[in-house]
Structures are given as structure tokens and as C-alpha cells.
C-alpha atoms as one frame of an Amber mdcrd trajectory, in Angstrom:
protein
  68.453  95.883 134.336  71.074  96.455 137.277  74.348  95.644 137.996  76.936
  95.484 141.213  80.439  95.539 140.750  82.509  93.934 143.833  86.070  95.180
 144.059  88.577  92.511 145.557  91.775  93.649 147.312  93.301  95.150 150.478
  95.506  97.713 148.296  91.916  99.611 147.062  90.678 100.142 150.767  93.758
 101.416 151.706  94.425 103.866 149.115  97.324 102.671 147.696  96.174 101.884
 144.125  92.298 104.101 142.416  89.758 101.712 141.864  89.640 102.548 138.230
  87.970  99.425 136.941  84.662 100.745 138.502  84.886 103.711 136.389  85.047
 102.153 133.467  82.746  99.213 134.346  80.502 101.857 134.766  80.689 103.485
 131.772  80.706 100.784 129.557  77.537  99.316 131.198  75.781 102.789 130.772
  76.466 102.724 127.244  73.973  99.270 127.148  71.115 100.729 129.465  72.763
  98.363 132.590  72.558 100.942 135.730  74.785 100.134 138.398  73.111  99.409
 141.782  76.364  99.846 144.522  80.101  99.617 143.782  81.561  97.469 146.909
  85.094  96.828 147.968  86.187  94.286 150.220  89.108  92.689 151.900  90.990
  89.874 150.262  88.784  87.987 153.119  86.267  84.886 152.814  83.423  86.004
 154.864  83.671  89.714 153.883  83.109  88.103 150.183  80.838  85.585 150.422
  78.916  88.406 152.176  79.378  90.954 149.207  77.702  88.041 146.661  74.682
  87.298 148.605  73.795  91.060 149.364  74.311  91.718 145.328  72.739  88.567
 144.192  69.745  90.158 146.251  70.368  93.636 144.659  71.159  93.081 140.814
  70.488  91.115 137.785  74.601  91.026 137.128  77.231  90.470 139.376  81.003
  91.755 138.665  83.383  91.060 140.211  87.300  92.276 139.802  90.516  91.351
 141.807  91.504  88.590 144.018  92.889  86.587 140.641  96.554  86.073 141.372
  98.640  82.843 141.810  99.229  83.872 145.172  97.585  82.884 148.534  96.313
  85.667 149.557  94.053  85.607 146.050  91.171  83.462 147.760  88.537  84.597
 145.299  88.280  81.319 143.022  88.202  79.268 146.388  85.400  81.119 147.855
  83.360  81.630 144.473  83.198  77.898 144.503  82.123  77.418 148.198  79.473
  79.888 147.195  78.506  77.867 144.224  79.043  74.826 146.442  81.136  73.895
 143.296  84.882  72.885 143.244  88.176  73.382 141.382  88.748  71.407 138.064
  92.438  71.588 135.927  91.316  73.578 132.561  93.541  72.330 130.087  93.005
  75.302 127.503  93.696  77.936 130.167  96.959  75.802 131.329  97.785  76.245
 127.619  97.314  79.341 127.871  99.408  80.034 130.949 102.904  78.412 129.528
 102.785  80.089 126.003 102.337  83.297 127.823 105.524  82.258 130.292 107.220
  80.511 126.975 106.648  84.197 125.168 106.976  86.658 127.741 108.682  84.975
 130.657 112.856  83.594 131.494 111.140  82.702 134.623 110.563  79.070 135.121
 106.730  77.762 135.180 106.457  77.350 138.910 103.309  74.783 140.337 101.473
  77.761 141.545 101.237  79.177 138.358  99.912  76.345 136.923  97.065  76.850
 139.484  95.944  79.619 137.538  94.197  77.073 135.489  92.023  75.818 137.925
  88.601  77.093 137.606  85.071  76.402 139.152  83.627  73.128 137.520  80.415
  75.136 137.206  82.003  78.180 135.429  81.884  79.600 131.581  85.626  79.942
 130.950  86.253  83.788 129.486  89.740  82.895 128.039  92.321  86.100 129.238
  94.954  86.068 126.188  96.642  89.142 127.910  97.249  87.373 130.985  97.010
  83.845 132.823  94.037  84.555 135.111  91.108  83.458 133.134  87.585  85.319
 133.397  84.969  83.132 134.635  80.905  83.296 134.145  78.471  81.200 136.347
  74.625  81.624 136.721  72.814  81.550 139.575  68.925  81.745 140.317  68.342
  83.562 137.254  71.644  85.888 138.263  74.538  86.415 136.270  78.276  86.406
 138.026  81.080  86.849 136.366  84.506  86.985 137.970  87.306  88.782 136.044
  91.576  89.750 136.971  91.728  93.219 138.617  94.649  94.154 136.553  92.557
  96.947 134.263  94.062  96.293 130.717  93.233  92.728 131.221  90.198  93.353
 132.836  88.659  95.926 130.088  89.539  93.228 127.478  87.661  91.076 128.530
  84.690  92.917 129.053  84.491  94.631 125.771  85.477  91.250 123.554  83.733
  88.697 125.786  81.184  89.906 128.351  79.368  92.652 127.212  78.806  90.210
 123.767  77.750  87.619 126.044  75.625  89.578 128.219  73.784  91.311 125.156
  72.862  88.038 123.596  71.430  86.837 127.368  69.278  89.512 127.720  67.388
  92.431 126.201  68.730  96.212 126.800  66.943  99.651 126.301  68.452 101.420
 124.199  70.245 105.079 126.041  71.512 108.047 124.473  73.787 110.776 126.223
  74.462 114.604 125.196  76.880 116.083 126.861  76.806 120.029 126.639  79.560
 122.272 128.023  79.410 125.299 129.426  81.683 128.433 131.161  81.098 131.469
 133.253  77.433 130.235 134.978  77.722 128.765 138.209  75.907 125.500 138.899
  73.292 126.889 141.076  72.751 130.130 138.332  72.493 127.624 135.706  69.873
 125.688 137.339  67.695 128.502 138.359  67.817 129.906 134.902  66.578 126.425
 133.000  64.458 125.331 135.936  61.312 125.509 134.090  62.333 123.604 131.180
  64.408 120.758 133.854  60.835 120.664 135.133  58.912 120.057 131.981  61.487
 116.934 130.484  59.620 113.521 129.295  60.089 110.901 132.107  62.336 108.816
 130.378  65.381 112.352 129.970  67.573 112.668 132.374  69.074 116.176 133.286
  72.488 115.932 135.142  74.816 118.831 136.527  78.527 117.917 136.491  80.627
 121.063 138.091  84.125 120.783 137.520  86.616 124.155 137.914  85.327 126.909
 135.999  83.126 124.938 133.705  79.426 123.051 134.245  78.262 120.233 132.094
  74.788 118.752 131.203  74.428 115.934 130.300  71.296 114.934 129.199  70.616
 110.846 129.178  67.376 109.118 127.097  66.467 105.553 127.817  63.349 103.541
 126.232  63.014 100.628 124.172  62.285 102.842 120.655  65.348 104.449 119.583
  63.787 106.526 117.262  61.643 108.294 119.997  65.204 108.720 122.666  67.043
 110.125 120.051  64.405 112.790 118.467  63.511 113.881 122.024  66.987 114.255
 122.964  67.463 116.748 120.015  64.419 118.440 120.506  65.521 119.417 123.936
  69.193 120.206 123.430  67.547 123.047 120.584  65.507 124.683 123.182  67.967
 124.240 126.040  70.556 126.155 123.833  67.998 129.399 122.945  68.181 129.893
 127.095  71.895 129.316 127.418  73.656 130.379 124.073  75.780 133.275 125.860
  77.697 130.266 128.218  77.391 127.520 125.397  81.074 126.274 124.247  80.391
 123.169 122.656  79.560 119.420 123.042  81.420 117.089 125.105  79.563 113.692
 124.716  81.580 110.748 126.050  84.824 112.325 125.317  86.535 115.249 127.092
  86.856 118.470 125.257  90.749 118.370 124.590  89.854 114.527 122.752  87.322
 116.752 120.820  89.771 119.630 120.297  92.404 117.124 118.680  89.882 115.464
 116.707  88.890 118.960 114.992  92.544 120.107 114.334  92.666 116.404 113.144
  89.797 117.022 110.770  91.741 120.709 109.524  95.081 118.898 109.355  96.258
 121.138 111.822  98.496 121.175 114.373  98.994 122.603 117.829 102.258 123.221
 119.980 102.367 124.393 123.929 103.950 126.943 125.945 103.209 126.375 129.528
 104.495 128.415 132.873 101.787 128.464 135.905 100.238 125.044 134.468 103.435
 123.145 134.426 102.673 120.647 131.840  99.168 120.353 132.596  97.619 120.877
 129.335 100.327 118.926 127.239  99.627 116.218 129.372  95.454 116.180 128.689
  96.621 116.818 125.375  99.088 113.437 125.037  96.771 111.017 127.084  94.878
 110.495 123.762  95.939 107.940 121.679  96.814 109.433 117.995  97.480 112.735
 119.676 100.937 112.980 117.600  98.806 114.121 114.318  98.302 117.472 116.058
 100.198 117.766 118.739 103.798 119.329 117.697 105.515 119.352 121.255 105.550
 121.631 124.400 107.970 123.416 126.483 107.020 124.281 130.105 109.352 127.256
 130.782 108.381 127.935 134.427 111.172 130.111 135.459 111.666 133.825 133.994
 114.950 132.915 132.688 114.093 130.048 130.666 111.270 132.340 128.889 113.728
 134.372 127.740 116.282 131.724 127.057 114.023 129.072 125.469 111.316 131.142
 124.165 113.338 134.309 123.134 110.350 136.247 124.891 112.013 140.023 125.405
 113.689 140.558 128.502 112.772 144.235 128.428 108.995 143.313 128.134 109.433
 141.183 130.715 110.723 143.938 132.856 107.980 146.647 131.569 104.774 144.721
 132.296 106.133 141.592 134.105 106.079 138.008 133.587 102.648 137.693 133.921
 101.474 139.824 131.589  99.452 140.388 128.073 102.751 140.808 126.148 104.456
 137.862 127.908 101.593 135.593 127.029 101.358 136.707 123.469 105.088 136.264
 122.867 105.098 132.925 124.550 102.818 131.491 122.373 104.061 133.055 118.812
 107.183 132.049 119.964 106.306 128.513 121.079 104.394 127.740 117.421 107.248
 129.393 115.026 109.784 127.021 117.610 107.545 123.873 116.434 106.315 124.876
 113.486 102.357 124.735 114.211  99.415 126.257 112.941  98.677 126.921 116.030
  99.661 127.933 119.732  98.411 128.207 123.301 100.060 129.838 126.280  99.400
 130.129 130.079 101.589 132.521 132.614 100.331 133.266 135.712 100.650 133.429
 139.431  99.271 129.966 140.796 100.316 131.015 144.641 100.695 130.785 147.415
 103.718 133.508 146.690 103.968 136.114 143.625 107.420 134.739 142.301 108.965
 136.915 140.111 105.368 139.339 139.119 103.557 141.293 141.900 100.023 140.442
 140.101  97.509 139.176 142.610  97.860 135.706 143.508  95.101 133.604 140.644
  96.200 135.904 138.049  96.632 134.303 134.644  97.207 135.347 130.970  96.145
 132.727 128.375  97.245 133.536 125.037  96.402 132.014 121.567  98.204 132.002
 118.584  98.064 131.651 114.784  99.517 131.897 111.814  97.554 135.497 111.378
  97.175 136.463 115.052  97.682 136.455 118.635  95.442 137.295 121.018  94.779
 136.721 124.808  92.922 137.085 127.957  93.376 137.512 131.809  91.719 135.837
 134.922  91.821 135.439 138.260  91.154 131.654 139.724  91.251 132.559 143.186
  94.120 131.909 145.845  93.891 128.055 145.972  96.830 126.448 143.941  95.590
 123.561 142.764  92.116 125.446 141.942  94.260 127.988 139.694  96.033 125.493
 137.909  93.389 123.443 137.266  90.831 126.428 135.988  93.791 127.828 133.911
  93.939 124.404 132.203  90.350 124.260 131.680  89.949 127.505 130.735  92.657
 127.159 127.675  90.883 123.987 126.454  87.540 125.943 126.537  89.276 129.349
 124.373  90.480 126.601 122.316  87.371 125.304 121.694  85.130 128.516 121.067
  88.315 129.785 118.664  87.223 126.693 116.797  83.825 126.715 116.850  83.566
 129.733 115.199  85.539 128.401 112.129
């Protein structure tokens, strides 16, 4: 089963917004054993689309197709879906409903004509009702083919698909069933890593999977199992993952599956009732920010400072002023005190810190340019560790973030 997703919209070819609603369409689809054929974007232009849906009616078993929704005229999409239908545009009267509550509830704006448009739809079309906004989702069938056209905006978009489409699309036609296990690892480059499980890559059922995804300072394989019999996916998948681990327990941290290790870390200090708090100089925010993105993060998550400068480590974190000037900011005792500090000023069970020198200058410590102390603390101890990232900024910071999230993770794994 195969799938092409058509992104609508001058503002994704340009750059100026991330077509995000691939990603996820992507990885919701996987999840259901629907592999995606291409991902194309095209102008907000007739011909350029009515080219895009014969070239993926040709290519895939489900057509998706985001953007091009709005009340505006330079949203054509609905007007050229139905010239490719050969179809027209008929007045909904439940979507029109839906339009003016939305501008009764949400709107002082008067309900202008072309927002009343939005209720026109294809006279061929399964209306998907949008209750989060006044474009409506529409399904239509085709030679065996199914199309479905949905808003680009992503909240309303991802809606839609998880309450309406995917439902729909399960009941229309039968999926394998697929099974992911995600397994994280530090300190082995890709290339090392793939020389030293090459023979047992090599020797993997046909239906297993074996991908490398790289990232800074970290590898992870995933492992993917698709065939009708559940049963058979999942034991295989388990049976590999134990010998996979006897040849690469010394760079094993953890799982990952479909969530990223700092969702896993808060759902384990979730599990302990625990609670974490931040102290943050050459990552500048970096790691309360993967921390906060999950939803629920405020069980664990006490607060962070980011105290960048010198002076506001000694100000706002009480570190000692003569350490500093002893071993320098970027030290082991300027990491340790940053994060006992940082977890008696919140009150957490437990504390992570990062000082460093991300480049392209030393700043206030004449430690090589990558250098970074991470330091974790608890209620019983402190302790901490140094690395060098290399001379790239953005390769330091980012490393230095993974890197905490991965000590975090082995501190806890060992619990």
C-alpha cells in the first residue's frame, strides 16, 4: 500500500514556512504499514497541480493532498480538484453551518461572501467536516484511487487525519501490521557501528528493516517489521534487538521508539515522581526547551535559568567567584556548583548543568574552543564530565545538548 502527499503553496517552495505536515503525514501513515511513494510541492498553480494528481494517481494507492484551502483567490485547489474530477462546486449547507458558528464564536469580523465560499465543495466529494476551522476536508475516489484534499494549516490538518481519515482509510482497505524499535546509541560512529554488526545486518528475515539515523554525537537503529501476522513481526523483532545488544552493550543507552529520549526521560522521572531543574551556559536554553516541548512536562520539570555570562553565575547561581577564578568558568567545579546550586534554587530531585566554550572565541575561559563540562546533580551527589565537540558552534551546542539527555538517561537506567 503507497501513498503521495502533494504540498500546495508558494510560501513552502520558497522557504518561508517547513513543510511540517509531510513529517507527520509520514509518520502517522508508517504507523498503519502505508509507505510513502514521493512528497511533492507545487505552486499555488493549475497546471503544475493537475500535473502533480495524474503523476500520483499513477504512483500510489492514496493521494494527499494539503494547502491551497483558503477563502482567497489565490487558493485554486477546490477549482482545479473538480476540473480534474470533471465535477463542479455545490453550496454544502452543513459546512456553511459550520463556517458562521465558528465566525459567531471566534470572530467580531463580519461573515464576508467569500467566506461563505468555503462551503462550496466538489459535488463528487466525501465531506471530512473541519470543526477547528472553515475549510472542510474532502475525499473523492477515483479508478480504484483514493484522494483526499485537506487545509494546510497543521493543527487543522492533523485533526483531521487522526479522527477522520486514517478511520476511514482503515475500514477501506486492509494494512500489514509494522512494528518499530528504536535503539540509541553514543560514542560509535555510523560507519564503526555498521562494520561491527555487519554480519548480523546481513543475516535479518526479509520482512526487518535495519536503519542508521546519525544525529550529533549519537546513532540510532531503528529496526522496522512488517507482515500480515503480528505475532511473527513482533517475536522476530525481539529476538533480534537481544542479539543486536550482546554486540553493542558498551554504546547501548536506551530505547527511543517513536519518542525522543528527553519525552522518555520525563516520562521516567514521571514514573519516580521526580523532578528535574536546569542550569544552562554554552547551550543557552537548549535543553529546557527539548525539555518543555512535551506536553505534561510541568510534572518534572521545576524551571531553568540560562546564566550565560560569568557574572550572572555568580549572581544567580551563587557559584564561588574564587573557583571561578582558580579553574575557570568552564570547569569541573563550575559545573558541579551550577547544578547543586540550580536544584537547591528549585527545589528538585534532580539537576543538570552545561558550561562550556561553544566558539568561535574563548570568552571569559582559555579552554579549547568545544570544551564542555556537563554536570549532574542529586540529592546525594554531583558528579560530571568533560568533552570536546569540535570548533563548529552549532555542532557544540547541539552535541552538548544531546550529550546531557544521553548522561541523563544512562544515570537512569541504572536505577
Amino acid at each position: 500500500m503507497q501513498a503521495e502527499i502533494i504540498t500546495i503553496g508558494d510560501e513552502i517552495l520558497i522557504g518561508q514556512i517547513v513543510d511540517t505536515n509531510s513529517a507527520f503525514l509520514g509518520k502517522e501513515f508508517n504507523k498503519f504499514g502505508i509507505s510513502i511513494y514521493q512528497i511533492t510541492s507545487v505552486q499555488d498553480e493549475k497546471s503544475h497541480i493537475l500535473k502533480a494528481l495524474k503523476e500520483a494517481e499513477e504512483n500510489a494507492d492514496i493521494i494527499i493532498v494539503t494547502g491551497g484551502l483558503g477563502p482567497t483567490k489565490d487558493d485554486i485547489t477546490k477549482h482545479t480538484i473538480c476540473e480534474y474530477f470533471n465535477d463542479t462546486l455545490v453550496e454544502d449547507k452543513a459546512v456553511l453551518a459550520n463556517v458562521e458558528q465558528i465566525f459567531s464564536k471566534y470572530s467580531s469580523a463580519p461573515l464576508l461572501e467569500v467566506n461563505k465560499q468555503q462551503a462550496l465543495v466538489p459535488s463528487k466529494c466525501k465531506v471530512l467536516m473541519n470543526h477547528n476551522g472553515t475549510a472542510p476536508g474532502m475525499w473523492l475516489e477515483k479508478n480504484g484511487k483514493v484522494f483526499v484534499s485537506l487545509p494546510g494549516v497543521p493543527y487543522e490538518m492533523k485533526a483531521l487525519i487522526t479522527e477522520q481519515v486514517i478511520p476511514q482509510l482503515r475500514t477501506k482497505f486492509k494494512f500489514p501490521y509494522i512494528m518499530h524499535k528504536t535503539i540509541l546509541t553514543y560514542g560509535l560512529g555510523e560507519s564503526a557501528l555498521a562494520e561491527r554488526i555487519e554480519n548480523w545486518e546481513n543475516n535479518l528475515p526479509d520482512f526487518i528493516k535495519l536503519a542508521y539515523l546519525p544525529s550529533l554525537g549519537r546513532v540510532r537503529l531503528r529496526l522496522s517489521g512488517k507482515a500480515e501476522d503480528k505475532s511473527v513481526v513482533e517475536n522476530e523483532i525481539l529476538k533480534q534487538v537481544d542479539v543486536l545488544l550482546t554486540q553493542i552493550e558498551d554504546v547501548f543507552v536506551g530505547y527511543e521508539e517513536d519518542e525522543s529520549i528527553e519525552a522518555v526521560i520525563g516520562k521516567r522521572l514521571t514514573e519516580m515522581n521526580k523532578t528535574i531543574a536546569v542550569a544552562e551556559s554554552c547551550t543557552g536554553g537548549r535543553i529546557a526547551e527539548s525539555f518543555t516541548a512535551h506536553a505534561g512536562s510541568s510534572a518534572y520539570f521545576k524551571g531553568s535559568v540560562v546564566t550565560y555570562a560569568t557574572e550572572s553565575k555568580i549572581k544567580i547561581l551563587n557559584v564561588s567567584e574564587d573557583a571561578i577564578n582558580e579553574h575557570s568558568v568552564v570547569s569541573k567545579q563550575v559545573a558541579e556548583a551550577m547544578a547543586e546550586n540550580v536544584r537547591l534554587l528549585f527545589d528538585s530531585d534532580y539537576a543538570i548543568s552545561t558550561t562550556g566554550n561553544a566558539g568561535p572565541s574563548k570568552g571569559d575561559s582559555d579552554e579549547a574552543v568545544g570544551t564542555v563540562w556537563i554536570a549532574i546533580a542529586t540529592k546525594d551527589e554531583v558528579y560530571s564530565e568533560v568533552f570536546n565537540f569540535g570548533n563548529l558552534r552549532e555542532k557544540v551546542i547541539g552535541r552538548a545538548t544531546n550529550k546531557a539527555f544521553e548522561m541523563l538517561q544512562k544515570y537512569f537506567l541504572k536505577k
